[in-house]
C-alpha positions as CSV (number, residue, x, y, z in Angstrom):
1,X,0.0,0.0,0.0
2,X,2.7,2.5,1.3
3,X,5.6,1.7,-0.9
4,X,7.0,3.7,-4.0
5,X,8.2,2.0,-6.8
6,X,11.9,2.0,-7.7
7,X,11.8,4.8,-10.2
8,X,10.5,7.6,-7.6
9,X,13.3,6.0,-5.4
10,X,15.4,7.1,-8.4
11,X,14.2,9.7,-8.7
12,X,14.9,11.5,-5.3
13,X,18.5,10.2,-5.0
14,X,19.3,12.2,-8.3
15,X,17.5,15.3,-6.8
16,X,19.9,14.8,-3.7
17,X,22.6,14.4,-5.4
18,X,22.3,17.3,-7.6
19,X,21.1,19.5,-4.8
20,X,24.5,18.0,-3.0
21,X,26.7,18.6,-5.8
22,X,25.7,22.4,-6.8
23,X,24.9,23.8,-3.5
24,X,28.4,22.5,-2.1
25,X,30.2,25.8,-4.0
26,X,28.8,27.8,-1.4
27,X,30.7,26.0,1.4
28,X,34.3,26.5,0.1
29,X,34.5,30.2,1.0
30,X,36.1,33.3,-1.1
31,X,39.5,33.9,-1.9
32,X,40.3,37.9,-2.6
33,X,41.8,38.0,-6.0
34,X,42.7,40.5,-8.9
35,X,41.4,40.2,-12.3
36,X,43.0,41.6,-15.0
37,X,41.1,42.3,-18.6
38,X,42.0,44.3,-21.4
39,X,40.0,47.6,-21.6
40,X,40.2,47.7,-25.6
41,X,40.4,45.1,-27.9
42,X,44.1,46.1,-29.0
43,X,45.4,45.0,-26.1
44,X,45.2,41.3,-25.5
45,X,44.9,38.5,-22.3
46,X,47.5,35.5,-23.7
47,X,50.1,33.9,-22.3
48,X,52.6,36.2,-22.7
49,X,50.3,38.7,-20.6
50,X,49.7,36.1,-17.8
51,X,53.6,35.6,-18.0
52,X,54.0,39.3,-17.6
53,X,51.8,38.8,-14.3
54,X,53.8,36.6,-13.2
55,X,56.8,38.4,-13.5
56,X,55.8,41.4,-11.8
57,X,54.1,39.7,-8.9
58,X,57.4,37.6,-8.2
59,X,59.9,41.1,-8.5
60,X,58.1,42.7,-6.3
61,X,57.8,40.1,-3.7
62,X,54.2,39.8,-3.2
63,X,53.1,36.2,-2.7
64,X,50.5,34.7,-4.8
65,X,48.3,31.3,-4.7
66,X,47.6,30.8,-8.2
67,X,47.3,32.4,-11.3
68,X,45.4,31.5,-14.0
69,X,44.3,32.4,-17.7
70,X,40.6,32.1,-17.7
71,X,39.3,33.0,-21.0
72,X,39.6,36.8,-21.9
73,X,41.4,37.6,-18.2
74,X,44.0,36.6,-15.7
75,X,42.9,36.0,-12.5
76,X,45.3,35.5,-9.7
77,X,44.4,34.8,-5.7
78,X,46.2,35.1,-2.9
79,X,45.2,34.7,0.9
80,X,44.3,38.1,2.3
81,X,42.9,41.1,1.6
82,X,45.9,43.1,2.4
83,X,47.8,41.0,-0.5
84,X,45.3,41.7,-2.9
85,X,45.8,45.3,-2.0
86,X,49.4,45.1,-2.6
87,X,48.8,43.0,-5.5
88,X,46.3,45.1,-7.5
89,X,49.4,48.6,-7.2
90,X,52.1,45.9,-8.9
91,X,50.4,44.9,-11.5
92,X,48.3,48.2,-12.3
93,X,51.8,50.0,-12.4
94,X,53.5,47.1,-14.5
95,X,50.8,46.8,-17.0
96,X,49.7,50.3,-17.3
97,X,52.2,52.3,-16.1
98,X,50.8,55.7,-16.1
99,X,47.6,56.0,-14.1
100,X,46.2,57.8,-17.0
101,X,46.8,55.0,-19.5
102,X,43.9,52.5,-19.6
103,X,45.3,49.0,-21.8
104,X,43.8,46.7,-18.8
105,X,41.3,47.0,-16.3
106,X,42.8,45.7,-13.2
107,X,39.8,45.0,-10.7
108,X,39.7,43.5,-7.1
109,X,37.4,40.3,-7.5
110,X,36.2,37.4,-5.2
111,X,36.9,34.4,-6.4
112,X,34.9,30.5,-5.2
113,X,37.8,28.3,-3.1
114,X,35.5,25.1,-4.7
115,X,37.8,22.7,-5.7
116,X,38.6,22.2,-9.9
117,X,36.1,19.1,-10.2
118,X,33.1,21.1,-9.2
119,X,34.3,24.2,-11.2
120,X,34.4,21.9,-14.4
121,X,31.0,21.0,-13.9
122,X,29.8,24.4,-13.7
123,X,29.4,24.3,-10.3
124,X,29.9,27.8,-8.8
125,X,28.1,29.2,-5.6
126,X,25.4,31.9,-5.3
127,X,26.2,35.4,-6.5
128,X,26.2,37.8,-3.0
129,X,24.3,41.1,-3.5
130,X,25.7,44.9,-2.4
131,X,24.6,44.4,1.2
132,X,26.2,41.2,1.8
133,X,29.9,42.2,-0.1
134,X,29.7,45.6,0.3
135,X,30.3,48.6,-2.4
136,X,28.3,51.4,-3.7
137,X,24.5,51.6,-4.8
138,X,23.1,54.3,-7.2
139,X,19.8,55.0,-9.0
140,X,20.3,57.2,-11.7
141,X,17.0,58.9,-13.3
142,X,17.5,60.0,-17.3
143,X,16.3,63.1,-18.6
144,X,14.5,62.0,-21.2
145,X,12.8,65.2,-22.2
146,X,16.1,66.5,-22.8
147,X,16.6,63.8,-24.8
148,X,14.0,64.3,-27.5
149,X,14.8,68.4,-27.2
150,X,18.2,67.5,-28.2
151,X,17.1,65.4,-31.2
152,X,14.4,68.5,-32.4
153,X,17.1,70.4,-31.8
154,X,19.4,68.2,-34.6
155,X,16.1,67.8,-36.8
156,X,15.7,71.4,-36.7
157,X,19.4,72.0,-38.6
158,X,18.0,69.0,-40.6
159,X,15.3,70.8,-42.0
160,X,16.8,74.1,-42.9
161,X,19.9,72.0,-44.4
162,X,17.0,70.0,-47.0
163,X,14.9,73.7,-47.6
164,X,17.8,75.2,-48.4
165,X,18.7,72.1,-50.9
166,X,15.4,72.6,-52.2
167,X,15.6,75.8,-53.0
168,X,12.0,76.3,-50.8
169,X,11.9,80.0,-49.3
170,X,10.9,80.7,-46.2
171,X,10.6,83.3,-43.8
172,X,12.4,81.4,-40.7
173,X,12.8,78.0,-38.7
174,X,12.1,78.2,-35.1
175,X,12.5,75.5,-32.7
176,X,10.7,75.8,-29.6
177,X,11.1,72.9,-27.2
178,X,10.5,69.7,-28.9
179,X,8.7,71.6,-31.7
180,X,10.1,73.2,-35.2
181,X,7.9,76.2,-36.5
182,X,8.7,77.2,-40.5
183,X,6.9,80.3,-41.6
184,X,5.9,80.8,-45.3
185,X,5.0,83.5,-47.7
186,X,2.6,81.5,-50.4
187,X,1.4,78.4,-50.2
188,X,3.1,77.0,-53.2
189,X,6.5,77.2,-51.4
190,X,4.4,75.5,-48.2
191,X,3.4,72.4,-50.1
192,X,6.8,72.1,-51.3
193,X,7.8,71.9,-47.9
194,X,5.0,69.2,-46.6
195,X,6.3,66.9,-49.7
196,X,10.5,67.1,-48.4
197,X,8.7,66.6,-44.7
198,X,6.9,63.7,-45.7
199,X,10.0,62.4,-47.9
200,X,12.8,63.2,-45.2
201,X,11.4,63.1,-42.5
202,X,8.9,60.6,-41.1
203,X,9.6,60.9,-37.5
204,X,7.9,64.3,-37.4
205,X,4.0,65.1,-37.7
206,X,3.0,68.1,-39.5
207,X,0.1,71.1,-38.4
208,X,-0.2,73.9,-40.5
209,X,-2.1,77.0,-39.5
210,X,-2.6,80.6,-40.8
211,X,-1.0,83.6,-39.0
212,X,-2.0,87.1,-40.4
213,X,-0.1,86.8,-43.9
214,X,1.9,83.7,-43.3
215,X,1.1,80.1,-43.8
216,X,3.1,78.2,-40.2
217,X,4.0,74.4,-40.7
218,X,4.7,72.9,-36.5
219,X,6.6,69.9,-36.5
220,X,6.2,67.6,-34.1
221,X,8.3,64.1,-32.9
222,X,5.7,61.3,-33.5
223,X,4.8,59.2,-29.9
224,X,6.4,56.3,-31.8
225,X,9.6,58.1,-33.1
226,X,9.9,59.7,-29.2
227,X,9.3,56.3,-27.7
228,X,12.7,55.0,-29.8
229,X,14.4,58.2,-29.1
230,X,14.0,57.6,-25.2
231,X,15.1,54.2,-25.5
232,X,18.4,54.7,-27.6
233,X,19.0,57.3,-25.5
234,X,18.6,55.2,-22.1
235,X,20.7,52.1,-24.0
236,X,23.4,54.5,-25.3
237,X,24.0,56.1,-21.1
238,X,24.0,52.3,-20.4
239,X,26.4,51.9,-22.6
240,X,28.3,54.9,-21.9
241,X,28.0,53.9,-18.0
242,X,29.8,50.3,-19.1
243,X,32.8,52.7,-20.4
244,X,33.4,54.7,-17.5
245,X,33.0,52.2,-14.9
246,X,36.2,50.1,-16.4
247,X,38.1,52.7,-15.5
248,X,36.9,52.1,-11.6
249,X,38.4,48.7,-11.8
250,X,35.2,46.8,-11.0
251,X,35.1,43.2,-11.4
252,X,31.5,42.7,-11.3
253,X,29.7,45.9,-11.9
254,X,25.5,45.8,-12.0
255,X,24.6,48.2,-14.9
256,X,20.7,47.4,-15.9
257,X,17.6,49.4,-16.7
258,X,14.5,50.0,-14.2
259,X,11.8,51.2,-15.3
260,X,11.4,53.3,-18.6
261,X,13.9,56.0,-17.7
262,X,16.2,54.4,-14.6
263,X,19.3,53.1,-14.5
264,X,20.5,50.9,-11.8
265,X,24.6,51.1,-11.0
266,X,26.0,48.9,-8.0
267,X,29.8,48.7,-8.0
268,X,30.8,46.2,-5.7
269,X,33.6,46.4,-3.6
270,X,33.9,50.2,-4.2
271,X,34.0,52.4,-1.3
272,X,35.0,56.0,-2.9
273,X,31.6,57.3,-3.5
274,X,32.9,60.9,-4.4
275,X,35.1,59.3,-7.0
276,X,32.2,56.7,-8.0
277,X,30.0,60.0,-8.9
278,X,32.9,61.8,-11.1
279,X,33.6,58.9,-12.9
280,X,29.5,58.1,-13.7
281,X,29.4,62.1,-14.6
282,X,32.3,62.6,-16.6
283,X,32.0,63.1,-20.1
284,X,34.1,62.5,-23.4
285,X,34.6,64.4,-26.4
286,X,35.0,63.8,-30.2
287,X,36.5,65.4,-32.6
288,X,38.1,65.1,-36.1
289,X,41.1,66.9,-37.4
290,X,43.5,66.8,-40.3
291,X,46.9,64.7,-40.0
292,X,49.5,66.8,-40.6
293,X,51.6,65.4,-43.9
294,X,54.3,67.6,-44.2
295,X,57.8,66.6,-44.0
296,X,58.3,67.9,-40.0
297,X,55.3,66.3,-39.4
298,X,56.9,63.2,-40.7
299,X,60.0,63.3,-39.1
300,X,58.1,64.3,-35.3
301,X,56.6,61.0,-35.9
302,X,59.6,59.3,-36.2
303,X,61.4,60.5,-33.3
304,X,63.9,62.6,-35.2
305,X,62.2,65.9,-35.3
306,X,60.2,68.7,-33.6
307,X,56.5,68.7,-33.6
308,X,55.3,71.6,-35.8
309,X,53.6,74.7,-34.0
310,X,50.3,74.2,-35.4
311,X,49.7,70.8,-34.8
312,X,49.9,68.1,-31.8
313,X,51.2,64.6,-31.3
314,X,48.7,62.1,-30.3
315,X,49.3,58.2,-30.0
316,X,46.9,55.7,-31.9
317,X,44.9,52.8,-30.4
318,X,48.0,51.0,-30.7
319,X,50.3,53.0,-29.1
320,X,51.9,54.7,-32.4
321,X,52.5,58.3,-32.9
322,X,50.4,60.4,-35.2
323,X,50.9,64.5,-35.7
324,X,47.3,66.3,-36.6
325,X,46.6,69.9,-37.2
326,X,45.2,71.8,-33.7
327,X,42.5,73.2,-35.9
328,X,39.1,71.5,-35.5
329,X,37.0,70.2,-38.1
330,X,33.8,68.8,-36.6
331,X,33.2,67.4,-32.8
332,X,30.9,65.0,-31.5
333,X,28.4,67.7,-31.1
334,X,27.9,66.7,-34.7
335,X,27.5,63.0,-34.7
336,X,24.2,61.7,-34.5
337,X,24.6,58.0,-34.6
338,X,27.4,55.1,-35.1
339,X,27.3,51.6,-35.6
340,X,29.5,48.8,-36.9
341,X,29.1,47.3,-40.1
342,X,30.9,46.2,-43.3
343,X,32.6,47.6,-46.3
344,X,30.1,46.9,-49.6
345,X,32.5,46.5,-51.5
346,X,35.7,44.8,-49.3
347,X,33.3,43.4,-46.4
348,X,35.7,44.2,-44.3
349,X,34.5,45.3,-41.1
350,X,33.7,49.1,-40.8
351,X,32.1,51.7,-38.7
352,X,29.1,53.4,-39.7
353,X,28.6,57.1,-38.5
354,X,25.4,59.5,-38.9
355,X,26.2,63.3,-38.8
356,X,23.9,66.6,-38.3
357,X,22.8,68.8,-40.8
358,X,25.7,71.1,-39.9
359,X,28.5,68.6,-40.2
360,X,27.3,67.5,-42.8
361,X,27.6,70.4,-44.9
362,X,31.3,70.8,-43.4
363,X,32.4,66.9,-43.7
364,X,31.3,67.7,-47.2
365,X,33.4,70.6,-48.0
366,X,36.4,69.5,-46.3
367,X,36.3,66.0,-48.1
368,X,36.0,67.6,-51.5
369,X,39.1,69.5,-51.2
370,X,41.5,66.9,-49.2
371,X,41.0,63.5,-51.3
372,X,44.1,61.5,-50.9
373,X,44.8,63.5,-47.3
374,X,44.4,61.9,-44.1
375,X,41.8,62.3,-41.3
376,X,41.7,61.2,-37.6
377,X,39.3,61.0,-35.8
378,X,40.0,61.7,-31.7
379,X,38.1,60.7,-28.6
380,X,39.3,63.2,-25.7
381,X,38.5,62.3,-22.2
382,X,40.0,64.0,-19.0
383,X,42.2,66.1,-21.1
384,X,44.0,63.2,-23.2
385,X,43.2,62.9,-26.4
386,X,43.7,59.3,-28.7
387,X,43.2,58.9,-32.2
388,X,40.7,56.3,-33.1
389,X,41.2,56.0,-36.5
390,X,42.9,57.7,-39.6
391,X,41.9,56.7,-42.7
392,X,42.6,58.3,-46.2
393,X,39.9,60.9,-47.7
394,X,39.4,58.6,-51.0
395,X,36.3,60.7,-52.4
396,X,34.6,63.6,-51.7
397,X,31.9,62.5,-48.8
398,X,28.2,64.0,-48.6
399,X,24.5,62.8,-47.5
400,X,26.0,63.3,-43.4
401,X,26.8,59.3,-43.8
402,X,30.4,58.3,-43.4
403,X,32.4,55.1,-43.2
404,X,35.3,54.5,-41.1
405,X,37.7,51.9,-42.2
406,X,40.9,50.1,-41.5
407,X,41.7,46.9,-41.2
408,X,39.6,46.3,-37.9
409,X,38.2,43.0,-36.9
410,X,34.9,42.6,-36.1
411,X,35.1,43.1,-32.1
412,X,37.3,46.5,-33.0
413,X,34.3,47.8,-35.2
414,X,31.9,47.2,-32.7
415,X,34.2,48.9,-29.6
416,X,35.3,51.6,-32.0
417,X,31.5,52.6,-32.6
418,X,30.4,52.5,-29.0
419,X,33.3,54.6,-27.9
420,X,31.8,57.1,-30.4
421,X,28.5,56.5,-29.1
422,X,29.8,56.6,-26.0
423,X,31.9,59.7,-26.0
424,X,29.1,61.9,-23.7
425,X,26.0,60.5,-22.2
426,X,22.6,60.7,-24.8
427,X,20.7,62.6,-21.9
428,X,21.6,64.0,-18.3
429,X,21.2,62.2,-15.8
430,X,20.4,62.7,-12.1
431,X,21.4,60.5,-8.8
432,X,17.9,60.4,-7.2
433,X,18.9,57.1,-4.7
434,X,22.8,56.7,-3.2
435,X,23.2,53.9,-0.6
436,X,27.0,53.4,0.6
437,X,27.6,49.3,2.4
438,X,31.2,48.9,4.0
439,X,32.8,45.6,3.6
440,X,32.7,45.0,7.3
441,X,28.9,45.6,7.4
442,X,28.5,43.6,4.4
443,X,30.3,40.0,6.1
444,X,28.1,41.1,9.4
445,X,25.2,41.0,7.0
446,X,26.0,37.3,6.1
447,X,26.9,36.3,9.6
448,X,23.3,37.3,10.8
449,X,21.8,36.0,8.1
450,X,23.2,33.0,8.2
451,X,22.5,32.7,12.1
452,X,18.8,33.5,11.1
453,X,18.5,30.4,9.2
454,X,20.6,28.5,11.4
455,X,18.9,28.8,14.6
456,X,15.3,28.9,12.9
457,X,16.3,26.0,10.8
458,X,17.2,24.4,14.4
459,X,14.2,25.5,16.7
460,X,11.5,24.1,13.9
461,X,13.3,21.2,13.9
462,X,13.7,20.9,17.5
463,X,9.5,21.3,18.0
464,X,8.7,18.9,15.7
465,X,10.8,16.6,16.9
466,X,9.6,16.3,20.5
467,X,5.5,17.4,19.2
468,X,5.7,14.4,16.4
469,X,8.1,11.7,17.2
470,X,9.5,10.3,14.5
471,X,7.4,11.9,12.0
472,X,8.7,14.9,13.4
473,X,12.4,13.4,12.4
474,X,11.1,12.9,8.6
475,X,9.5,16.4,8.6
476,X,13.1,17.9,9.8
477,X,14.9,15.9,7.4
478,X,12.4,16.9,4.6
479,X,13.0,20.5,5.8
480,X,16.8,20.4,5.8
481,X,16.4,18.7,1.9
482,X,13.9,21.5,0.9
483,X,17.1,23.8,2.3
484,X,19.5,22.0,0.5
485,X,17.1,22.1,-3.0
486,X,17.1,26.1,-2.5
487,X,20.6,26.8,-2.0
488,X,21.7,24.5,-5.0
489,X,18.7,26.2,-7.7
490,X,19.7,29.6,-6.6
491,X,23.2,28.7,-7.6
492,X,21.9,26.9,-10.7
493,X,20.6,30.0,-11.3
494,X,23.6,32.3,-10.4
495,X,20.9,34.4,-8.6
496,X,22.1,37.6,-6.6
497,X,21.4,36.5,-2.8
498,X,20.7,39.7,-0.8
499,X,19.7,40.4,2.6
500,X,15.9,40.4,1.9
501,X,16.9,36.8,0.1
502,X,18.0,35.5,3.0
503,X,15.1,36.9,5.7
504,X,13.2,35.2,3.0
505,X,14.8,31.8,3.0
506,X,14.3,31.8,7.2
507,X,10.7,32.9,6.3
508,X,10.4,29.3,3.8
509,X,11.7,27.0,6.8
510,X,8.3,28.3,8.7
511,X,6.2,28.1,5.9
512,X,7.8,24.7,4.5
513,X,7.3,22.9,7.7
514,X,3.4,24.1,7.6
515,X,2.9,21.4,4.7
516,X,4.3,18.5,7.2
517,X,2.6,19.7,9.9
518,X,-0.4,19.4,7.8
519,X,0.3,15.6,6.8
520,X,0.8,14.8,10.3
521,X,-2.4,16.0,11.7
522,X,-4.2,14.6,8.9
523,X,-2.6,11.3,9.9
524,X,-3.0,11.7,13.7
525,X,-6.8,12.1,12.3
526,X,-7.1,8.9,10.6
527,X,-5.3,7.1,13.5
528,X,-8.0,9.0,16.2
529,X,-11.2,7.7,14.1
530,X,-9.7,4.1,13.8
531,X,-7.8,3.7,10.7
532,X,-5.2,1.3,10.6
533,X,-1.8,2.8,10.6
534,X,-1.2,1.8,6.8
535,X,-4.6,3.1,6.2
536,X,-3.7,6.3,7.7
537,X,-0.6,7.3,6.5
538,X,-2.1,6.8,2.8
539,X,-5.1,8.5,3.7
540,X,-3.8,11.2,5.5
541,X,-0.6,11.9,2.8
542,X,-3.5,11.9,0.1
543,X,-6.5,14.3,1.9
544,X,-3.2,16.9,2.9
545,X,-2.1,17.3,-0.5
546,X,-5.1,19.2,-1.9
547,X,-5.0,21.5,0.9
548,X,-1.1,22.0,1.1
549,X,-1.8,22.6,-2.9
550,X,-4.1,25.3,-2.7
551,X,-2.4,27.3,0.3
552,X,0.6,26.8,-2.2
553,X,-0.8,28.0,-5.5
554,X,-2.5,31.3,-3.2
555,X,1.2,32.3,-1.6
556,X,2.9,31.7,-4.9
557,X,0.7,34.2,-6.7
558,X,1.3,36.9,-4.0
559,X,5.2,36.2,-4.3
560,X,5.0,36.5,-8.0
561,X,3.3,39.9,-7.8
562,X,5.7,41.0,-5.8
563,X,8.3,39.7,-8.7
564,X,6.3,41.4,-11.4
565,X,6.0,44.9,-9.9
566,X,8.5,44.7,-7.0
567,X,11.9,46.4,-7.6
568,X,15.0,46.2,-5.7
569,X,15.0,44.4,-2.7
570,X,11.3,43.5,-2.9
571,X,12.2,41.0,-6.1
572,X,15.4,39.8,-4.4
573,X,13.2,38.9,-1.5
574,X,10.0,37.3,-4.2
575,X,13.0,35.3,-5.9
576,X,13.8,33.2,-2.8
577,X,10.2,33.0,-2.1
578,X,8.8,31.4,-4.6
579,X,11.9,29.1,-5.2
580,X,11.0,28.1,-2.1
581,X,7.5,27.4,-2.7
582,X,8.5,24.8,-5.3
583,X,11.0,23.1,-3.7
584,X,8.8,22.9,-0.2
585,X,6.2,21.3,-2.1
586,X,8.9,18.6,-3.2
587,X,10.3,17.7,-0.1
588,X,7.3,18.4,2.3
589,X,5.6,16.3,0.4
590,X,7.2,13.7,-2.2
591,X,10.2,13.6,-0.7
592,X,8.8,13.4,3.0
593,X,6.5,10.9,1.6
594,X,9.0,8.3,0.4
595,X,11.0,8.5,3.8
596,X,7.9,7.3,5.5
597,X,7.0,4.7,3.2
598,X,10.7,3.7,3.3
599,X,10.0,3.3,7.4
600,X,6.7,1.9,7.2
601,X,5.9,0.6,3.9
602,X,7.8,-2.7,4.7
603,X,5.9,-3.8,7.6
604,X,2.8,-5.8,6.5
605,X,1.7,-5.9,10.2
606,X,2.3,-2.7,11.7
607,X,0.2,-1.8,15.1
608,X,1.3,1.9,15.6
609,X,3.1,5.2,14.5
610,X,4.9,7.0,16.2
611,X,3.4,10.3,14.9
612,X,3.1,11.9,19.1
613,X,0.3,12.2,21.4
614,X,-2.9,11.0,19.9
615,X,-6.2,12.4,21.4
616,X,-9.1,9.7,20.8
617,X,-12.8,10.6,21.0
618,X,-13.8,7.8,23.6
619,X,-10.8,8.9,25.9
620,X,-12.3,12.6,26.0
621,X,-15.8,11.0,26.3
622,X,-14.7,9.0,29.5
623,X,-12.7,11.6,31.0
624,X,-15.5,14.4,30.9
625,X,-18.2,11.8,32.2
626,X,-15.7,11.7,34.9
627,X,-15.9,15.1,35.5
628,X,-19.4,14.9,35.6
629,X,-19.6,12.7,38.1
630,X,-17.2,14.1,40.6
């Protein structure tokens, strides 16, 4: 009656052993560690790099566990904090030198202690959130109707650019906010105007009114065409966010929208909030110039002569010398878009870049009278300038569409066009939430937490213990498996465990043990009216479930609201719940199940269960006719 057949047996071994094998990670610890990654993709993580680690690690005496080359970084331990300290000044100053130069992003990192087997099997432990490892939280709100006034603003020089093409007269352009007002004499020269708007322009919507002797056409940025604006804009600060924060050396920074116009930033393990806030505010600039061709010019980039007054020396992405003209042609006030693509004609990777009405005109000009001259193109940021790229002016260049190519690969196109999206954010931005965790708060964060669990985890058990017998033993065993389950799919999962996460996993033990609690009763039940122990255990498993199913289904609906529309902490804390909600109804009752019929299942002639204390009707009949009576 009471006995599972082999497969379920199967089964919930595997489950065990699965649980066993991923939640083990989390037991091993952290070793402090520095990674090391290249910051652009001329600089590469080989061999010869992790070599180079190596060698500076063992001059300057600073002792080191292991090292190893894992993928596109190097990643090397050692056994305190104060090491890794040490170790992160060697190798910043032996691979970058100057603290201005930016080849490789050396970061302080946290790395498992779980041993290789159970790294090989993708095995690694749960992710800790801010307030368990410390750093700095910040949510940043975009300005997003800055956003769209800056693109009227560019559609604006758009539109006067395309009249004046046309040859349509008009008596002024106007832009007011996220609006563009033309003015017209006649109507002819208004219609004329409608047809390049509709041809040119189809993210603007057009109103035309009469005012005293002039026909007034009011632009206007279509919901949809704003809707995209807002979100290139919010993906481009992302973006932009990605590139600044390298420079902070953070190993595993948090960069993700909330919301349609927040960002999220949590930098873990950084403590300078002043410089966490100059670095998320700084901004870049572009800006293209001439390379200077003459024969001094030659000779400066050589080595073997001066640098001629009217131009500067400025190194290339790899590390070369080139001499441009100080005068600027266009800046990145001008660029409107770029993206990576490939050459028509070569397919050879290639950058793609959009330009205003304004630099068109200019990009135009200056291309038509320097074919077979070199450009460069320069990103500046904190006063140091570094030329992208400097190709040769082949043809003459119009239509504000230009094409940057050069030998790149692939992964050099795409970084190349992001720094040039990237050079200044899309739209301001404003810190509306700072929170601030020290590292020594963040380990007393784990140590209560885990003390939480521990002595819940051991009082549950404890009470049903002594209330239940030895169904009180299988219910704490079931309980320390439905633990076990929740640990192991949260690092499955690599989900972030925060402090809310772990009130909520001492919340689960409490509402975990409510399903056995449940089964028992409803088997003390049986036992009261009668039933034969076999009887009851099947009877009582089978009437639980339905109720254990629905009080289930009802608090897993209110923990996946709280998923849906929480934010923060509030889905950190609905993640662990409703994990735990699945893997409770597994071990409360499957898993609980099989131990029992494990116990029991075997004996064809069983007289009792030791299930505690059993109350039967006659018993209370007799001892309140006593009462009666006396």
């Amino acid at each position: 009656m009471n006995r599972y057949p082999l497969w379920k047996y199967a089964l919930i071994t595997l489950a065990l052993a699965v649980g066993l094998l991923y939640a083990l990670p989390n037991f091993f610890g952290e070793s402090p560690a520095v990674q090391v990654s290249a910051a652009k993709p001329s600089f590469k993580i080989d061999l010869g790099t992790l070599q180079q680690v190596e060698s500076a690690l063992k001059a300057a005496g600073v002792p080191v566990d292991q090292v190893t080359l894992d993928g596109t970084s190097i990643k090397a331990r050692f056994d305190s904090t104060a090491t890794q300290l040490k170790a992160k000044d060697v190798l910043q100053k032996a691979l970058n030198g100057e603290a201005s130069s930016m080849g490789y992003v050396v970061a302080f990192n946290l790395l498992s202690r779980s041993p290789a087997w159970l790294s090989a099997l993708h095995a690694a432990p749960m992710y800790l959130g801010l307030d368990l490892r410390g750093g700095v939280h910040f949510m940043l709100q975009v300005d997003m109707q800055a956003a769209l006034t800056k693109r009227a603003e560019s559609l604006a020089g758009d539109v006067r650019t395309s009249l004046r093409e046309k040859s349509i007269r008009h008596n002024g352009i106007v832009r007011s906010h996220q609006t563009i007002e033309v003015r017209f004499k006649d109507a002819a020269a208004a219609n004329a105007a409608k047809s390049v708007f509709q041809d040119q322009f189809a993210d603007l919507q057009l109103v035309d009114a009469i005012e005293g002797t002039d026909i007034k056409l009011t632009a206007s940025i279509r919901p949809l065409a704003a809707k995209r604006i807002q979100d290139q804009a919010l993906k481009q600060n992302i973006t932009t966010l990605h590139n600044r924060i390298n420079e902070l050396g953070v190993a595993e920074p948090v960069i993700q929208q909330q919301g349609a116009d927040r960002i999220v930033v949590q930098l873990p393990g950084v403590q300078d909030t002043a410089k966490a806030k100059d670095i998320l505010g700084r901004t870049a600039t572009l800006e293209l110039r001439m390379v200077d061709e003459s024969n001094e010019a030659r000779a400066a980039e050589m080595g073997s002569g001066m640098v001629p007054l009217a131009s500067e020396r400025y190194p290339d992405r790899n590390g070369q010398s080139i001499i441009v003209k100080k005068q600027v042609i266009l800046t990145g006030e001008n660029l409107t878009d770029a993206q990576p693509g490939f050459d028509s004609q070569t397919q050879e990777p290639s950058v793609n870049l959009n330009l205003d009405a304004k630099g068109t005109r200019i990009f135009r000009d200056v291309t038509r009278e320097s074919v077979g001259k070199r450009m460069a193109i320069l990103l500046f940021e904190k006063g140091r300038g570094e030329v992208i790229t400097a190709p040769v002016i082949r043809t003459e260049i119009g239509g504000g569409r230009v094409q940057i190519t050069g030998h790149m690969t692939t992964a050099e196109a795409n970084d190349t066009s992001l720094l040039l999206r990237s050079g200044s954010l899309a739209a301001p931005m404003e810190i509306i939430e700072e929170t601030t965790i020290g590292p020594s708060l963040g380990a007393e964060n784990i140590a209560k937490g885990f003390h939480s669990v521990t002595w819940g985890f051991c009082a549950v058990a404890l009470f049903m213990c002594a209330y239940y017998m030895l169904f009180g033993v299988f219910s704490s065993i079931a309980l320390a498996v439905n633990l076990l389950l929740l640990v192991a799919v949260l690092s499955m999962l690599q989900a972030t465990l925060t402090l809310p996460g772990m009130a909520a996993m001492a919340l689960v033990l409490g509402m975990a043990i409510d399903s056995n609690v449940l089964i028992n009763e409803r088997v003390r039940e049986e036992l009261r009216f009668g039933a034969p122990p076999q009887v009851a255990i099947q009877t009582g498993y089978d009437r639980a479930w339905t109720t254990i199913l629905d009080s289930n289904i009802t608090t897993l609906i209110a923990g996946l609201a709280l998923l849906a529309f929480g934010s923060g902490p509030v889905r950190g804390f609905a993640v662990v719940h409703c994990l735990g909600i699945l893997t409770s109804m597994f071990s409360g009752v499957f898993f609980s199940r099989g131990l029992v019929n494990f116990w029991y299942g075997r004996q064809n002639r069983l007289k009792s269960l030791s299930v505690g204390t059993i109350w039967r009707p006659d018993a209370d009949a007799v001892a309140v006719s006593n009462t009666v009576n006396g």
